[in-house]
C-alpha positions in Angstrom: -35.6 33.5 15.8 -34.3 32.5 12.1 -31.1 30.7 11.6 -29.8 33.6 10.4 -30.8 35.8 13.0 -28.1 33.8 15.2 -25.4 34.1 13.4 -22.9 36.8 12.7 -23.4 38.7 9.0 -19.5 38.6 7.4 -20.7 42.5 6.2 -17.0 43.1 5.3 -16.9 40.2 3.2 -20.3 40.5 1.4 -21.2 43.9 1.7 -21.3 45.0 -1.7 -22.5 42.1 -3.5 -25.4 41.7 -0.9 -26.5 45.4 -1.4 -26.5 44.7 -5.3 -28.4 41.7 -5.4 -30.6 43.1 -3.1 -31.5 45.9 -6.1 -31.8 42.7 -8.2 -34.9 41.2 -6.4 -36.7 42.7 -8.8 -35.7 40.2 -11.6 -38.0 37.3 -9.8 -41.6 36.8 -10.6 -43.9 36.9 -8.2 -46.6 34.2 -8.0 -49.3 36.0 -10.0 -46.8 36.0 -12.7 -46.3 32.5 -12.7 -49.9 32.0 -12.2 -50.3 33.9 -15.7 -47.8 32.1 -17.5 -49.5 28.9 -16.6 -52.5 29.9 -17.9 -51.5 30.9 -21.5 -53.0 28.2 -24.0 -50.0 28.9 -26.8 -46.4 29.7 -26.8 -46.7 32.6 -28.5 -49.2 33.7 -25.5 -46.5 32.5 -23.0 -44.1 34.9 -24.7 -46.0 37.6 -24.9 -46.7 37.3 -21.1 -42.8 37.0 -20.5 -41.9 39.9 -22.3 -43.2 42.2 -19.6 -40.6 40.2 -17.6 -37.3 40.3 -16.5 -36.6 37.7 -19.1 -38.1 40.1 -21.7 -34.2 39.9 -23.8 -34.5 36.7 -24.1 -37.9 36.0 -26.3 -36.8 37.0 -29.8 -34.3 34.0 -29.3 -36.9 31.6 -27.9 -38.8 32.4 -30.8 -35.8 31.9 -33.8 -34.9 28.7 -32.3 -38.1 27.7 -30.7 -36.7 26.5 -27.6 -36.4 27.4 -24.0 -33.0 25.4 -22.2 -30.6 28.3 -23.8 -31.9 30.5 -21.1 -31.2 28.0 -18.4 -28.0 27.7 -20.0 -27.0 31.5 -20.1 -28.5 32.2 -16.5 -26.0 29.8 -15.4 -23.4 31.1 -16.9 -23.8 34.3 -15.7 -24.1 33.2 -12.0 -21.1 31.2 -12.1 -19.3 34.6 -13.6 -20.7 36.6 -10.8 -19.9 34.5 -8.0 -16.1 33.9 -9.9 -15.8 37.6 -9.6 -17.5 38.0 -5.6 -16.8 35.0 -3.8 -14.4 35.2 -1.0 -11.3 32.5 -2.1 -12.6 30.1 0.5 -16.0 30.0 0.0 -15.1 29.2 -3.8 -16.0 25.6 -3.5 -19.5 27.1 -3.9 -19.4 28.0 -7.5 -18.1 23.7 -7.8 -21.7 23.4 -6.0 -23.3 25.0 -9.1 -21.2 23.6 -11.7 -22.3 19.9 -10.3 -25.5 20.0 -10.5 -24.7 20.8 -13.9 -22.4 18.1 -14.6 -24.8 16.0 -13.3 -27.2 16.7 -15.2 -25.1 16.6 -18.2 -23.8 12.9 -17.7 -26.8 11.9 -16.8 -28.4 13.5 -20.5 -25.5 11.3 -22.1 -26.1 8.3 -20.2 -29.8 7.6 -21.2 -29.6 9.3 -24.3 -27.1 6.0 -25.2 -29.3 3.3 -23.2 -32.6 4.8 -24.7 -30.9 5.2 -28.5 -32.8 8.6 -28.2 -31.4 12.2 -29.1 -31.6 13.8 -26.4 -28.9 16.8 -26.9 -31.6 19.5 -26.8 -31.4 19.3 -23.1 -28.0 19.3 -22.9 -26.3 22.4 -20.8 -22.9 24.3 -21.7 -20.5 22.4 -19.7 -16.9 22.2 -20.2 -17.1 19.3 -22.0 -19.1 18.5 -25.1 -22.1 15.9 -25.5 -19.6 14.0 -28.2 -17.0 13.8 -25.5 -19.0 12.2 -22.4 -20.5 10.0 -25.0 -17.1 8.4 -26.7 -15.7 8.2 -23.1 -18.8 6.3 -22.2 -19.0 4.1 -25.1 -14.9 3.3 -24.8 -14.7 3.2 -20.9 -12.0 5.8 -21.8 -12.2 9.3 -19.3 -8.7 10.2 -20.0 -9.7 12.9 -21.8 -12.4 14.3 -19.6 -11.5 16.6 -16.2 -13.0 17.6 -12.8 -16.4 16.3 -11.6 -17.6 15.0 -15.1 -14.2 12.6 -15.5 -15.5 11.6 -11.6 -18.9 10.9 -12.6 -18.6 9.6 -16.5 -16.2 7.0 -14.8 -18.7 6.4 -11.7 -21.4 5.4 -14.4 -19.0 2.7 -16.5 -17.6 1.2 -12.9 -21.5 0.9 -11.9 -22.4 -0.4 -15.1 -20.3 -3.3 -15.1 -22.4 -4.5 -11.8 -25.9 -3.7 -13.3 -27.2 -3.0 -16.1 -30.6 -1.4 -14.2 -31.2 2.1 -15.2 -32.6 3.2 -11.7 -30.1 1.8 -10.1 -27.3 3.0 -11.7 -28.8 6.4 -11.8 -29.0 6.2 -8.0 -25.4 5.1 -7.5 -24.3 8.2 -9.5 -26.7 10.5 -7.5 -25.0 9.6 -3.9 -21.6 10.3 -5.4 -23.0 13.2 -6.3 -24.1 13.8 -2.9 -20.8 12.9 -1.4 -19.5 15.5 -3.2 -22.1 18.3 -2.5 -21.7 17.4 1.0 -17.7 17.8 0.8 -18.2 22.0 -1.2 -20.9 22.6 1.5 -18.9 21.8 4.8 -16.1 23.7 3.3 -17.6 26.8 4.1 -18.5 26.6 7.3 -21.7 28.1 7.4 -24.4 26.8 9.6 -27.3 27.8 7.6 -25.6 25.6 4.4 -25.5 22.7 6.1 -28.5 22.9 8.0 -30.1 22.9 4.5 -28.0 19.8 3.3 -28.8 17.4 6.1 -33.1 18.5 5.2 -32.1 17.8 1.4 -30.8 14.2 2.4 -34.1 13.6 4.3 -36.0 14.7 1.9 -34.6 12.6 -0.9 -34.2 9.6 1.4 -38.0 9.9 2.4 -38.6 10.3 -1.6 -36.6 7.6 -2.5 -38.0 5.0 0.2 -41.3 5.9 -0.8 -40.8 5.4 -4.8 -39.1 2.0 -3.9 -42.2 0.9 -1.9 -44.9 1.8 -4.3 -43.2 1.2 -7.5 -42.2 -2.3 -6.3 -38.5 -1.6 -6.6 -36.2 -4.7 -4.9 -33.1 -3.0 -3.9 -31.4 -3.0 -0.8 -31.8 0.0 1.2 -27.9 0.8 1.4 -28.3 0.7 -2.8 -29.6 4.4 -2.2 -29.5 5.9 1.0 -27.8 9.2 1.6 -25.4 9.6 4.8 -25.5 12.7 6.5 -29.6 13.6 7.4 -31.2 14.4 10.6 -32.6 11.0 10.1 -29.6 8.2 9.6 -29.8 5.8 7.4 -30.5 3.0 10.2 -33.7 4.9 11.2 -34.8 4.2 7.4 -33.9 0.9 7.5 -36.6 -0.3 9.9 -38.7 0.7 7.1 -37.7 -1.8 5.0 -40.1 -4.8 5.6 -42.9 -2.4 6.3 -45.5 -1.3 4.4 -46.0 2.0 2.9 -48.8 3.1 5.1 -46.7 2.5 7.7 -44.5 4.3 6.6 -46.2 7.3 5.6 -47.4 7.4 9.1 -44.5 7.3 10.9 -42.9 10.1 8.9 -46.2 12.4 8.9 -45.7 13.0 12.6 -42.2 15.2 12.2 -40.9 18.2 10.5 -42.0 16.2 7.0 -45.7 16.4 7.4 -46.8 18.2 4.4 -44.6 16.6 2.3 -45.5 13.1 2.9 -49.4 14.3 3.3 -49.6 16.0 -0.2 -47.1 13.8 -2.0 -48.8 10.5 -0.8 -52.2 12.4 -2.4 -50.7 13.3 -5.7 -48.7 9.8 -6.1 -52.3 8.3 -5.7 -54.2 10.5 -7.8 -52.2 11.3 -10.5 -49.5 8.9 -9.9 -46.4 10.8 -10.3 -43.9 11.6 -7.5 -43.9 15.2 -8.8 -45.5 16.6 -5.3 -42.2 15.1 -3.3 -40.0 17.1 -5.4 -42.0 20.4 -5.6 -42.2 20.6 -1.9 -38.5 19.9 -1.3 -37.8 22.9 -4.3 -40.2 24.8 -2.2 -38.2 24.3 1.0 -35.3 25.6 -0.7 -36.9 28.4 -1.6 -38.2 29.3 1.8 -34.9 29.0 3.0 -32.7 31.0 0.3 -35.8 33.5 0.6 -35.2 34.1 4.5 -31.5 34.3 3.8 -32.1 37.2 1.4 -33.5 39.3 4.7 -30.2 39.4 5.8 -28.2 42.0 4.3 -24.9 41.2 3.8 -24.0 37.0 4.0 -22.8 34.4 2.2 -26.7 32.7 1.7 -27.6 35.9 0.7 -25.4 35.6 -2.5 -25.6 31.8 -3.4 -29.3 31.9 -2.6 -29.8 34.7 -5.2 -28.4 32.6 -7.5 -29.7 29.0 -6.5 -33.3 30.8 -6.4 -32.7 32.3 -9.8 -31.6 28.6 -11.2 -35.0 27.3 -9.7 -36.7 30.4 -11.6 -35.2 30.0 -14.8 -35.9 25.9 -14.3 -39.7 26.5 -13.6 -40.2 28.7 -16.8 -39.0 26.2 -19.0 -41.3 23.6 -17.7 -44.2 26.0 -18.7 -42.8 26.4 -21.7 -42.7 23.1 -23.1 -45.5 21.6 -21.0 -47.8 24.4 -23.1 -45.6 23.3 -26.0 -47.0 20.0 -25.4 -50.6 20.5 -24.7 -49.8 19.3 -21.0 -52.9 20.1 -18.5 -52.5 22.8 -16.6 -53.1 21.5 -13.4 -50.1 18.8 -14.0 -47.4 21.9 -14.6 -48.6 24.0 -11.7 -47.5 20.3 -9.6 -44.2 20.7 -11.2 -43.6 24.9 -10.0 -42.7 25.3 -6.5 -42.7 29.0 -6.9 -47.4 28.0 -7.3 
């Protein structure tokens, strides 16, 4: 029996938004529409391909400004109005679960686009702050002016910046207080499925992050980025930490991340990229938010509509510009969980 099948369905609650989203499954692509996407050799192909989507009212904008974040950008915007309008007052929290990924994103955009001396605003989401603001509070140490989860952050970066001046690092140090955070939204709600999936997250990107230290040669400490909370604590990681990377691999293979460390370890060697460890935990979200939408009438069933529509959005824009880009095909179908 599922997770879900356990537990009790608030149908009260969600009733209505779970019957209308369920109408709206019809908005995702299925995989032989990805699979045709991935194939086109232009942009102009890809859009012609995406106008017998869903996604069809967005292509005469995609081809005025030639770009493909803005739908990102408006999908998210319309979740977080939807969920504003359906979410029970204490599961709220929830819609701050969206919004900080976003942020993070967002500070993070800033950040490098200041260290690198590279324009990176293109990539840069609507927030509730501009691009001009998170970069004058950066460059002043000043984030009087800035509110919410991107003051918390924006000032997480200069305090972690005064101790190193390491990229990695200090993008690391922002993601656990990111974590910290997520973790807080998620326990809010109370519901068992949630943080069921938060604990696999934190394994996931502990296993990801262990690995990428060992093979990339990386010399911090293990505390620098592990994430509290997983099915597997922090101390069963550290006895990692003077062990090799086959060792490792091995170890880990035997559990509930078995295909995960099997096709990531294959990928990282023969393509080198870490692009396999991050599909396959996109893909476990999926799996899960997909079994939640069975149920008829939940609280997964309406944030998983919207995380799963996030991951959507997210994977058509990295066929976009990888075709934009000439990228092989082969290398964007490692990047689409949804292939």
């Amino acid at each position: 029996m599922s997770l879900f099948g356990m537990l009790p369905k608030e149908f009260g609650d969600y009733l209505f938004p779970s019957g209308e989203l369920t109408e709206r499954e019809r908005e995702f692509l299925d995989r032989e529409e990805f699979d045709k996407l991935v194939q086109c050799k232009t942009k102009d192909e890809f859009l012609r391909v995406l106008q017998e989507t869903f996604y069809s009212s967005y292509v005469e904008e995609i081809k005025k400004i030639g770009a493909f974040e803005f739908v990102m950008d408006e999908e998210s915007v319309l979740a977080i109005s939807y969920l504003r309008e359906h979410l029970m007052e204490r599961h709220r929290n929830l819609i701050e679960f969206l919004i900080l990924d976003r942020d993070l994103h967002n500070v993070k955009v800033v950040f490098k686009s200041l260290v690198l001396k590279k324009e990176m605003r293109n990539i840069f989401l609507r927030s509730s702050h501009t691009f001009d603001e998170i970069k004058s509070a950066l460059e002043t140490k000043d984030v009087s002016r800035l509110e919410g989860a991107v003051r918390e952050m924006t000032q997480r970066i200069i305090e972690v910046s005064e101790e190193t001046t390491d990229i990695r690092l200090i993008e690391l140090k922002l993601e656990q207080f990111f974590f910290v955070k997520l973790q807080k939204y998620v326990s809010s709600t109370h519901s068992e499925p949630l943080m069921e999936l938060m604990k696999r997250r934190i394994d996931m990107l502990n296993i990801k992050n262990v690995y990428r230290s060992k093979t990339a040669g990386e010399k911090f400490a293990y505390e620098e980025f592990l994430y509290d909370g997983g099915y597997l604590d922090a101390e069963f990681f550290r006895q990692f930490q003077s062990e090799s990377v086959d060792f490792f691999a091995q170890s880990i293979e035997r559990g509930e991340y078995t295909k995960m460390i099997m096709q990531g370890t294959h990928l990282l060697y023969s393509e080198e990229t870490f692009a396999s460890f991050e599909k396959n935990e996109e893909e476990y979200i999926l799996r899960f938010f997909a079994e939640a939408a069975k149920t008829y009438a939940s609280l997964e069933r309406v944030i998983g509509f919207f995380i799963r529509k996030r991951f959507e959005a997210r994977s058509l824009n990295i066929i976009y510009n990888g075709i934009a880009n000439n990228i092989a095909r082969e290398k964007i179908r490692h990047r689409i969980p949804q292939l």
